[in-house]
N, C-alpha and C positions, 0 to 999 in steps of 0.2 A: 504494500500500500504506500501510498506515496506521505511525505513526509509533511509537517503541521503547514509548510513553508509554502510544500508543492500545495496542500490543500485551498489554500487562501490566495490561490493565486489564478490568473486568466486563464489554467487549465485545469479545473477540475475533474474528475472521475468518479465515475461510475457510484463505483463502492469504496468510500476513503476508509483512512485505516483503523484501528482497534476501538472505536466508539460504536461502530456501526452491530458488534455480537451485543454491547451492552444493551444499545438499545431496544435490539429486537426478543431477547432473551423478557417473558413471562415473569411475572410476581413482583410482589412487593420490592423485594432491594434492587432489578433493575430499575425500577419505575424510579423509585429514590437517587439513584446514580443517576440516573437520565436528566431527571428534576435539577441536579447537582448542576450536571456541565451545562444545560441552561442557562442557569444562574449566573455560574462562570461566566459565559460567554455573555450573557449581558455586561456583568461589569466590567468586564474586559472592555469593554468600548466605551466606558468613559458616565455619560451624565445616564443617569438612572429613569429619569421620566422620560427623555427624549427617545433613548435606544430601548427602554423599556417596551415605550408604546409602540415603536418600530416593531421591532419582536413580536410582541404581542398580535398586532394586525397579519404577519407575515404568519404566524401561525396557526392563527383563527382563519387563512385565505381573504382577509382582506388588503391586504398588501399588494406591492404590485411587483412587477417583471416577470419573471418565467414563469413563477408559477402560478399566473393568469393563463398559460397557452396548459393546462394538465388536461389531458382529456381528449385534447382535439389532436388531426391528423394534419402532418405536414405536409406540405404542396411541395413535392422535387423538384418543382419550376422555377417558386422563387422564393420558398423556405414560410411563403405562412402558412400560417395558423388556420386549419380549415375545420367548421362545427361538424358534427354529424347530421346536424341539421342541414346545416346545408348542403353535404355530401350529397344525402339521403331526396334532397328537393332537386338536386343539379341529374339523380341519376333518373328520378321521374320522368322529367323534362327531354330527359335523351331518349326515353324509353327503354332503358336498360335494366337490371337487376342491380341492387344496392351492392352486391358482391362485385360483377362486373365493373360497375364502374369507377370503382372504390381499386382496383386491380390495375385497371386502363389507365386513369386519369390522377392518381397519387400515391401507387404502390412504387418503389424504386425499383428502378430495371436491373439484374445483371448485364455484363457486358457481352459475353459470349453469345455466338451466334447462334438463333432459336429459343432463349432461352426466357422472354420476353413474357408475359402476363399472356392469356388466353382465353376469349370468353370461353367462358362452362368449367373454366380452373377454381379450386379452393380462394376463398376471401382468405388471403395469407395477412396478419398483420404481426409485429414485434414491437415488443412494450419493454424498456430499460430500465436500469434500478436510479437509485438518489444521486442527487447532486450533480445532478450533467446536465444545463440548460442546455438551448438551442443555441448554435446551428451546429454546436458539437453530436450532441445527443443522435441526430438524424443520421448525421454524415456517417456514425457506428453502424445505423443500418443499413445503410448504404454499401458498405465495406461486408457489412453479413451478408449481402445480397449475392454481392458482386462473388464473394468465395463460394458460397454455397449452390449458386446457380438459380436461386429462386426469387422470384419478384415479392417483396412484402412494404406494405403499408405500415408506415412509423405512425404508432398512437402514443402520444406523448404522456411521461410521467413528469409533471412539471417541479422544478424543485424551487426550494427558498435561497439557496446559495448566491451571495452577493459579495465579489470579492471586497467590498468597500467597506465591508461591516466584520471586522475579525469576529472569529465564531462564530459565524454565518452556516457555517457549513453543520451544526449541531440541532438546526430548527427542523430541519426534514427528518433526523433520530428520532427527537422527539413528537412529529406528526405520525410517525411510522408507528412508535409506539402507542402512542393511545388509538389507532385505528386496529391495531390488534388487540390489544389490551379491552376496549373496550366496545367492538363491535361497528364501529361509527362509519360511515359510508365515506368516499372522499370523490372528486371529479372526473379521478382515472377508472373507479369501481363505477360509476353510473353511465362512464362513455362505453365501458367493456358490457356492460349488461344491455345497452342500447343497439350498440353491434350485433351483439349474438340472436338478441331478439329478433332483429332484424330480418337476420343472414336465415335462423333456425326456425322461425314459427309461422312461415307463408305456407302458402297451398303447398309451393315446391322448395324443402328446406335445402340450403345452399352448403356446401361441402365449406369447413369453417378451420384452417392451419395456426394455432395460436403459439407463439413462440415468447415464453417469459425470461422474465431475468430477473434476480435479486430479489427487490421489493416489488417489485409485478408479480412476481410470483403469488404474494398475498392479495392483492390486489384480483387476478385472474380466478385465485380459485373462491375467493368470495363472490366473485362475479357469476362464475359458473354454477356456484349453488344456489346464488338469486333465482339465476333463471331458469334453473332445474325444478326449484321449490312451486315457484309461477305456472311453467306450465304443467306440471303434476296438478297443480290447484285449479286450474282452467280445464281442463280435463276430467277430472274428479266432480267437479260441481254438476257434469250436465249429464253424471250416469246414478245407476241405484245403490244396492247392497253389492258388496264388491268393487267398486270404482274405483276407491282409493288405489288400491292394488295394482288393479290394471291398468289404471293412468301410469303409475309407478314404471312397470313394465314397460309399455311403451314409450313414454319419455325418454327411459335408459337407451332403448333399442334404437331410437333417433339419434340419440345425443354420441350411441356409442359407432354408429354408422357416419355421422355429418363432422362430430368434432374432435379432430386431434389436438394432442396439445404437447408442446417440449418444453421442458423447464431445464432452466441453467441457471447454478449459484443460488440457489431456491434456498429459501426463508418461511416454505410453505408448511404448517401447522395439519394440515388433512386435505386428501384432496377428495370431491364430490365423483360418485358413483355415476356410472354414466360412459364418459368421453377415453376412449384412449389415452392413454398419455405415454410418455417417454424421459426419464427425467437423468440427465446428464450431473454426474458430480464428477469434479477432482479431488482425489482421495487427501491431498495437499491443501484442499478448502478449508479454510479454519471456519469461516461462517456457516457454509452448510452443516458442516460434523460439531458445530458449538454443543458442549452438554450441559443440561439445563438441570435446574437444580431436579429433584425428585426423580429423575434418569431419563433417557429420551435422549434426543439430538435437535437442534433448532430447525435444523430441513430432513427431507429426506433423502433418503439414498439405500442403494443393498443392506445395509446395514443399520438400517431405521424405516422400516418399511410402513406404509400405508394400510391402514386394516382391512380395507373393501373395494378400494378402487383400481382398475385396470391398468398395470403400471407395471413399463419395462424399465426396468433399471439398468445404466451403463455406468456404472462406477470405472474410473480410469485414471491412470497415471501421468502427470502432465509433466511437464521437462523443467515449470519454474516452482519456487519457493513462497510464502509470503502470501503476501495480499495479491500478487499477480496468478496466484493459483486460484483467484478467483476474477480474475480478466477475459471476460470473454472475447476480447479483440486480439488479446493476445495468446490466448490459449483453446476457452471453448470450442469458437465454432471451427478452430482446426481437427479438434480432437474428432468433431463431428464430422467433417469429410473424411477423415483419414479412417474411420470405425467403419462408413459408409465402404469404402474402397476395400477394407479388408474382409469384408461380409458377402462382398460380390452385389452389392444394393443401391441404388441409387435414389434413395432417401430414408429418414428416420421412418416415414410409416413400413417401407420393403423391412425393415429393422425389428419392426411391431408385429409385421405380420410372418416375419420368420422365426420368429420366439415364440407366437401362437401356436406356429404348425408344431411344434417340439422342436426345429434344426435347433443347432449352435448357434448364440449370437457373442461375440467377444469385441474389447474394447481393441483398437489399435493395439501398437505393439509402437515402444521407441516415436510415439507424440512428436512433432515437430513444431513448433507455435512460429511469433512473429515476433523478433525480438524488437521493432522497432514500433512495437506499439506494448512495454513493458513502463507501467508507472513509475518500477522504481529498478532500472537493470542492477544496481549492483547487489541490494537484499534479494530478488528473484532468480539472480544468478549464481546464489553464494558468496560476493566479495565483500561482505561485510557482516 
């Protein structure tokens, strides 16, 4: 992870360093520590009402810069800020499917030849963790695009990070926490339930690629049980004795047909029955494998598994140390071509569906990443 210095400075990351397991980690004495460097980082900047009230708006969301754009998807053309409303009006108008034109008109292209959005393709989107405004934030997807060969739509997780305000980078620990801690909805969890509705609940449900990261992670699978919960409940209501059940049923068989889903650097607590998933860890990940007080792990992985939901696990060895073993630019989405490549697959669902059949599915072997997208090369690389 990159250092207090690199934090506070015109580049920040993703997932910065050793505050981000406090934060996410359950119960009373994170919530207390969390509370702590708060506090810290208020008076670290000086007049207490002024920066106070700062803080405070920027935490409540009413504050401004990036994280006014949480939620909405970015235009590859000229980097705004686009609602789902207006997505969702712009693809009416064209007469196209909300998936379609959300693919066509603001998912990032790979470079390679053919590789391009397609109508009747999956609504592919990626949603990144803390503290990376724009136009950083996008350009990361753009770079996932481009390696992996697949066209995805960046739905933004907006952050409070302001290099102008030392300790800035400590408000979005603290919003992460109490949206788990305490249940509370956030911009990015209403834009993701809005989508899937979308994509999954018309006459003809649209095949739906969800690709998480860090604190999207939480974010995605609270989304996904909204709307698991919803249409189970819409369903259920207009049948008799039995319905429950069979809505149930159903639902799943949709949901497990229409939505995949891959997590990387997950932070996710449980995930909703239902949807395929795939969930990529580095065994190196100090955040995923965080152990929390009463036993457990703060995500999951092979080795903390999910109780009922549909989920391959690729636990794997990455080449760096540190907080860059949880760099998805510079480690993840290699680990995932190269797993791809060594499986004879040509994506994580071929991945999904060959661990169903019973085949072999194994992580790579000897990981190659990107050392020129390493937060911190000399800790990731051992030289320090």
């Amino acid at each position: 992870m990159p250092s207090q210095s690199r934090r506070a400075s015109s580049s920040p990351t993703e997932t910065p360093a050793q505050p981000t397991t406090a934060a996410r980690a359950p119960g009373r004495a994170s919530n207390s520590a969390q509370q702590d460097r708060l506090r810290g980082a208020q008076s670290a900047v000086g007049t207490a009402g002024r920066v106070g009230g700062y803080l405070a708006g920027r935490v409540t969301g009413t504050g401004g810069g990036d994280i006014r754009r949480e939620g909405t998807v970015t235009d590859p053309k000229g980097g705004g800020a686009v609602s789902l409303d207006r997505a969702m009006s712009e693809a009416k108008a064209a007469g196209q499917t909300f998936g379609d034109w959300l693919m066509a008109r603001y998912a990032f292209q790979p470079s390679a030849a053919g590789a391009a959005a397609k109508p009747g393709g999956p609504l592919r989107f990626f949603s990144p963790g803390l503290n990376t405004p724009e136009p950083m934030a996008s350009s990361r997807t753009a770079y996932y695009a481009d390696k992996l060969n697949q066209p995805m739509v960046h739905l933004h997780n907006g952050t409070n990070l302001d290099p102008s305000i030392p300790g800035s980078e400590n408000i979005d620990y603290a919003t992460a926490m109490a949206t788990r801690n305490t249940g509370r909805s956030t911009a990015l969890i209403d834009s993701m339930v809005r989508l899937l509705k979308a994509a999954l609940t018309g006459a003809e449900p649209q095949d739906v690629h969800a690709i998480l990261y860090s604190d999207s992670t939480i974010a995605g699978s609270r989304a996904i049980a909204i709307v698991r919960q919803q249409m189970v409940a819409a369903r259920a209501k207009q049948g008799g004795p039995g319905a429950q059940e069979a809505a149930v049923k159903e639902v799943d068989a949709l949901l497990r047909k229409h939505l995949f889903v891959e997590l990387h650097g997950n932070v996710a607590a449980d995930l909703p029955r239902g949807p395929r998933y795939v969930a990529w860890a580095d065994r190196k990940d100090s955040l995923t494998h965080k152990p929390l007080p009463g036993g457990g792990r703060l995500g999951l992985s092979g080795a903390h598994r999910d109780a009922d939901a549909d989920v391959l696990y690729m636990d794997y060895d990455g080449p760096y140390r540190g907080a860059d073993a949880h760099n998805l630019q510079a480690v993840g989405v290699h680990a995932v071509r190269q797993t791809w490549w060594a499986n004879g697959v040509q994506d994580s669902q071929g991945l999904h569906d060959k661990a169903r059949r019973g085949e072999p599915v194994r992580p790579a072997a000897n990981i190659q990443g990107d050392k020129g997208k390493l937060w911190n090369p000399p800790a990731a690389l051992g030289r320090n």
